[in-house]
C-alpha positions in Angstrom: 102.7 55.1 5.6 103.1 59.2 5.8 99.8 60.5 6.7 96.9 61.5 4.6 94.3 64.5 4.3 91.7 61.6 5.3 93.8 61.0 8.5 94.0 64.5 9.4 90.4 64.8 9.0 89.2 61.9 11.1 91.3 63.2 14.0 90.1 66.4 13.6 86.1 66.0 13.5 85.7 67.3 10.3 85.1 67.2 6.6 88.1 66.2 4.0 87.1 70.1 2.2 87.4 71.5 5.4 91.0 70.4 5.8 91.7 71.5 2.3 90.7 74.9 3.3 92.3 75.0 6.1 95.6 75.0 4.2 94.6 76.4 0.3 92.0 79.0 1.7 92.6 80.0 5.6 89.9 82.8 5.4 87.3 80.3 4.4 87.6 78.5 7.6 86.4 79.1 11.4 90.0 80.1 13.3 89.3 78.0 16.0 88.4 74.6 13.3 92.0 75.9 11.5 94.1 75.6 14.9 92.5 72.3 15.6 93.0 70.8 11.6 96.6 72.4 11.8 97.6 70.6 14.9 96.2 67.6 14.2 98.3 68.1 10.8 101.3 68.5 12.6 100.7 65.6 15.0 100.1 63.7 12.2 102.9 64.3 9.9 100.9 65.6 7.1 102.0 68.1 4.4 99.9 68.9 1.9 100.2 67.9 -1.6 101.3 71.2 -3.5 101.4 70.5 -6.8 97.0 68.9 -5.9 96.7 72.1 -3.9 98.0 74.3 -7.0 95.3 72.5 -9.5 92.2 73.3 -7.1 93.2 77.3 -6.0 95.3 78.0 -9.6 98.5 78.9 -7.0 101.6 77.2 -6.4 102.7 78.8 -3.2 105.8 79.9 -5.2 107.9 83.2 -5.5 110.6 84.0 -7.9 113.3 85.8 -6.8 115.6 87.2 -10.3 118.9 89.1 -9.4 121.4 90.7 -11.3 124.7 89.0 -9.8 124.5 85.9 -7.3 128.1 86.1 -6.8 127.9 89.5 -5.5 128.1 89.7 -1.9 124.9 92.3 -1.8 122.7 89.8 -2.9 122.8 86.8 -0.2 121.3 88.5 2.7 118.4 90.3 0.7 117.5 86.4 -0.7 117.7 84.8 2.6 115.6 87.2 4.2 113.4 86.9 1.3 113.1 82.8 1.6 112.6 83.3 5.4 109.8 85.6 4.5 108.1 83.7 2.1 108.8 80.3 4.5 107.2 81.8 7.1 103.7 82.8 4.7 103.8 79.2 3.6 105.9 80.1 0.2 108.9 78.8 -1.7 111.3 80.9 -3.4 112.9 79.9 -7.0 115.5 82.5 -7.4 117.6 83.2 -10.2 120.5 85.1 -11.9 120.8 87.1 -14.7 124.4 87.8 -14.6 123.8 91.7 -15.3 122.0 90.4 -18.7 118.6 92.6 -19.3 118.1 90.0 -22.0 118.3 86.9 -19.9 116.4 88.5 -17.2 113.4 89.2 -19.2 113.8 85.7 -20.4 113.6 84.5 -16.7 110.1 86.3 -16.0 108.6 84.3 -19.3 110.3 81.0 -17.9 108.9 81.9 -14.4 105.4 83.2 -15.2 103.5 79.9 -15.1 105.5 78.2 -12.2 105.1 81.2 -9.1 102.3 83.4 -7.9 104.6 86.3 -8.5 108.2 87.7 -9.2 110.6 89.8 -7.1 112.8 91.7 -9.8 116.2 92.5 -7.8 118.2 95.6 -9.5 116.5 95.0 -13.0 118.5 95.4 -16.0 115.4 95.7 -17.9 114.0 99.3 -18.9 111.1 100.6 -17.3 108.4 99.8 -20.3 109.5 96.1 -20.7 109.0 95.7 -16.4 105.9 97.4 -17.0 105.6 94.7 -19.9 106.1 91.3 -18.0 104.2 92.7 -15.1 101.2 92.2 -17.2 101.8 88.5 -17.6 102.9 88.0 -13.6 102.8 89.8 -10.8 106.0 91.9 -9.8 107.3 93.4 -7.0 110.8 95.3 -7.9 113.6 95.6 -5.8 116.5 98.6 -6.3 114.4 100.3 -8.3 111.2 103.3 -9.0 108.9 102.1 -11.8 105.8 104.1 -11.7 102.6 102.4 -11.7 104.2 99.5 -9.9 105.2 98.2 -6.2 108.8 98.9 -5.2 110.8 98.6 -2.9 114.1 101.2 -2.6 117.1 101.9 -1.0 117.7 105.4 -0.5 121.1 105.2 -2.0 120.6 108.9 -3.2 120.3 109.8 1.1 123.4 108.0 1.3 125.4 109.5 -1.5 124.5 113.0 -0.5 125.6 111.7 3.3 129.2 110.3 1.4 129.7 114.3 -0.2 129.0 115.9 2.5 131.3 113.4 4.9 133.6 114.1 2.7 133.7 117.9 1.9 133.7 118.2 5.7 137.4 116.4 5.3 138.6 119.1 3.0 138.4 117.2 -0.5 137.6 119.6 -3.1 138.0 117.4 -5.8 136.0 114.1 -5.7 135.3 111.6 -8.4 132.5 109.1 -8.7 133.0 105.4 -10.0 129.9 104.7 -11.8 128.4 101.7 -12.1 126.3 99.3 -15.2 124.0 101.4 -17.6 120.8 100.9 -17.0 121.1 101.1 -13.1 118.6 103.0 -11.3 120.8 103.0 -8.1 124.2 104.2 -10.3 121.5 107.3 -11.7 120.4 108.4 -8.1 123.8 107.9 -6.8 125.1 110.4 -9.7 122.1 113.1 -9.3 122.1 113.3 -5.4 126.0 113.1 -5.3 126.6 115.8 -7.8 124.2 118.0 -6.5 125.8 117.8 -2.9 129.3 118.8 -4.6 127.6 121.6 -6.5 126.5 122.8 -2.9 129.8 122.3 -1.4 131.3 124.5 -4.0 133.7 121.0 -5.1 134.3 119.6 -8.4 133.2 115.9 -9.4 134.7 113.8 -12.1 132.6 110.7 -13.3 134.4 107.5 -14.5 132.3 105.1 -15.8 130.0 103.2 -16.5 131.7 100.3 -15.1 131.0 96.6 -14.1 130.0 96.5 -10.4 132.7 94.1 -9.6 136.3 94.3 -8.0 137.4 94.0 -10.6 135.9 96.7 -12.1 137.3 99.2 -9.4 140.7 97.6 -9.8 140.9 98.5 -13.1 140.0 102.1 -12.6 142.9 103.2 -10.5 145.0 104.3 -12.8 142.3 106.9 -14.3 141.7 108.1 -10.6 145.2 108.5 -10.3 145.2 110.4 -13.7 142.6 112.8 -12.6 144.1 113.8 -9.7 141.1 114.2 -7.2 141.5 113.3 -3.8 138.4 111.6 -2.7 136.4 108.6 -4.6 132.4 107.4 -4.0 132.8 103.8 -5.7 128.7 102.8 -7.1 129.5 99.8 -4.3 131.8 98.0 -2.1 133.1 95.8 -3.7 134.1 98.5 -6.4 135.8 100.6 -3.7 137.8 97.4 -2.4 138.9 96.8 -6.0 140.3 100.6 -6.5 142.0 100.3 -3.6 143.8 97.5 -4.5 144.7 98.8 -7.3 145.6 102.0 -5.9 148.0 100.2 -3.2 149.9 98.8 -6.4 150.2 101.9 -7.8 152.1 102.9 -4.5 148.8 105.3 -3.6 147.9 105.2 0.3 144.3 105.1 1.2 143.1 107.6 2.9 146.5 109.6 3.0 146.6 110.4 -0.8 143.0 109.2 -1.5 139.7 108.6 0.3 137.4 106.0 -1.1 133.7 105.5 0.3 131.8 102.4 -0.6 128.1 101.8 -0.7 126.2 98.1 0.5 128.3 97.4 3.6 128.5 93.8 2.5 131.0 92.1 5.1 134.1 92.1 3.1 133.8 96.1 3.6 134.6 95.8 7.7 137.4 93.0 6.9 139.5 94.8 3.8 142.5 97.1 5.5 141.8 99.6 5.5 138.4 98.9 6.6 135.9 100.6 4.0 133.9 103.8 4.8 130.8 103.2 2.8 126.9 103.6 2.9 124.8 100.8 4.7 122.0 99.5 3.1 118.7 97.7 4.4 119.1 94.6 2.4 117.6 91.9 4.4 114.5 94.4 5.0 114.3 94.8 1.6 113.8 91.4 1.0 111.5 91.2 3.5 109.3 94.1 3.1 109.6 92.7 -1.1 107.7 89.4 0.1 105.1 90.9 1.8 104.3 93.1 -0.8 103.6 90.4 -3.6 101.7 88.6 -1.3 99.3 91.8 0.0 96.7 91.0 -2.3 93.3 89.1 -1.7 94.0 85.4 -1.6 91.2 84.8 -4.1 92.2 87.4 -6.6 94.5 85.2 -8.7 92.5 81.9 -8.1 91.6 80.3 -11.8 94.2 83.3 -13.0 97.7 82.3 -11.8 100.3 83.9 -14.2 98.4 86.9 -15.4 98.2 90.4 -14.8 95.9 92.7 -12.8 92.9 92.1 -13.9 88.9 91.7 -12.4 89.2 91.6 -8.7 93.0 92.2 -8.3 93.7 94.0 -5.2 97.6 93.7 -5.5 99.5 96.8 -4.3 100.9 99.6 -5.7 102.9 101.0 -2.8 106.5 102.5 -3.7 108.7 101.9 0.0 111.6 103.8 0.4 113.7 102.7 2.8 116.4 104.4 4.4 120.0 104.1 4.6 123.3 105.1 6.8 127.1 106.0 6.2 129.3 104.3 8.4 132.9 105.7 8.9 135.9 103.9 8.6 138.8 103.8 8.2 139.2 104.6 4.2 138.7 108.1 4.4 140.5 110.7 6.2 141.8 114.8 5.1 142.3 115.6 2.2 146.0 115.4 1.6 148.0 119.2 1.5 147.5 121.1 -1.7 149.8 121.0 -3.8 150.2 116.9 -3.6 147.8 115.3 -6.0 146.3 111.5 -6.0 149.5 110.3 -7.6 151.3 111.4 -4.0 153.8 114.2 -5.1 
């Protein structure tokens, strides 16, 4: 028979409550009485009963984790390093996808409210009022994105576009055009501000196509307008963007970087296996996830016992810290001079 809270208490010289601490309130109990209830726990076998363990302290040891696109390859390593966060502070992670829906997404937080401590809101869809909103009802941490008032974690994809422009200008392109990303994106809006600013300083010109969907397809599909517009130079909104236009730029019978330079931004793996191999903006992911985790879980202990699923309210000590983390452009092979003048992105 598996082990029981009894067991682990008879082998450890003390009271059934004290091993209930020991796991559902840590600070309530003497370290050295913890070390000695955990290791006779682990001798034994025993794992406590979470869904008993959630009825007595009001918390289920549970995060939710809501992104806007599973299937896209920036995603992956910012949840697994979010899981192996959480794993490590005794926490599961639910995690979820919206599939770029702002609707489903605030669905989601409703569904997940009364299941997890708290919700980690990856590249929200959602406007800043209706975050600000379902933060009231659960605890949220967002990801990709500056909401006043509430803890984030960023990217400094605005560092990195301004990084892009300048790599760029310093090649000789003159005419540069930026493949935007989904409305409602806060890293497509800094990515436009920093990166049109840096070509206003470089005395350039930027054309910007888009909105589009963040997918290859997406950047496939925009080739022929980057032809049309002639520049010489294009900052995708992400990798897998850039690796679509240059697909579809190789079909047109366009050679990257010889007629025209394309930077990426995420570094996801694909970017260092496409030929050519990307140029593009590396981003902290898997520290973001991590950094995300560690956030939620910064407040007292006892501030959401008997209050699981609601707001800040009497007590809470949850934090409010905005983290900007920063990023890096790594040159590849996608970018090179900027072809003579005279021959435009359609090659003649």
């Amino acid at each position: 028979m598996p082990a029981t809270i009894r067991d682990v208490a008879r082998a450890s010289g003390v009271h059934i409550s004290t091993v209930s601490r020991a796991f559902s309130a840590p600070h309530l109990v003497n370290p050295e009485t913890r070390v000695r209830v955990l290791a006779c726990a682990e001798d034994l076998g025993y794992r406590p009963n979470r869904a008993a363990r959630a009825l007595i302290t009001g918390r289920t040891h549970n995060i939710g984790l809501i992104v806007a696109d599973i299937a896209n390859p920036f995603f992956p390593p910012l949840i697994k390093a979010a899981e192996g966060q959480a794993r490590y502070r005794d926490y599961h992670v639910f995690v979820a996808d919206t599939n770029e829906d702002a609707s489903a997404e605030e669905e989601l937080v409703h569904a997940l409210a009364k299941q997890v401590d708290g919700v980690l809101l990856c590249s929200p869809r959602m406007s800043n009022s209706l975050i600000e909103q379902v933060s009231r009802e659960v605890p949220v941490v967002v990801i990709n994105r500056l909401v006043a008032g509430l803890p984030c974690v960023m990217m400094d994809v605005g560092q990195g576009a301004r990084a892009a422009v300048e790599h760029l200008l310093s090649l000789g392109h003159r005419r540069i055009a930026l493949l935007g990303g989904p409305r409602g994106s806060w890293t497509n809006r800094e990515i436009r501000r920093t990166a049109g600013a840096a070509v206003r300083v470089g005395g350039a010109e930027l054309t910007v196509l888009g909105p589009n969907h963040p997918t290859e397809e997406g950047g496939r599909t925009m080739a022929e307008q980057v032809r049309r517009s002639g520049v010489t130079a294009v900052l995708a909104y992400n990798d897998l963007m850039a690796i679509g236009l240059i697909e579809g730029l190789d079909a047109l019978g366009l050679r990257v970087p010889e007629d025209v330079s394309v930077v990426g931004v995420d570094d996801i793996t694909l970017s260092r296996l496409t030929r050519p191999k990307l140029t593009t903006v590396a981003t902290p992911t898997a520290a973001a996830g991590r950094t995300a985790v560690d956030m939620l879980l910064q407040h007292d202990p006892d501030a959401s016992r008997g209050a699981r699923g609601r707001g800040a309210g009497a007590g809470d000590r949850r934090t409010t810290a905005q983290v900007m983390l920063q990023t890096e452009l790594v040159v590849r092979d996608s970018t090179g001079p900027a072809p003579p003048p005279g021959r435009n992105a359609a090659g003649t």
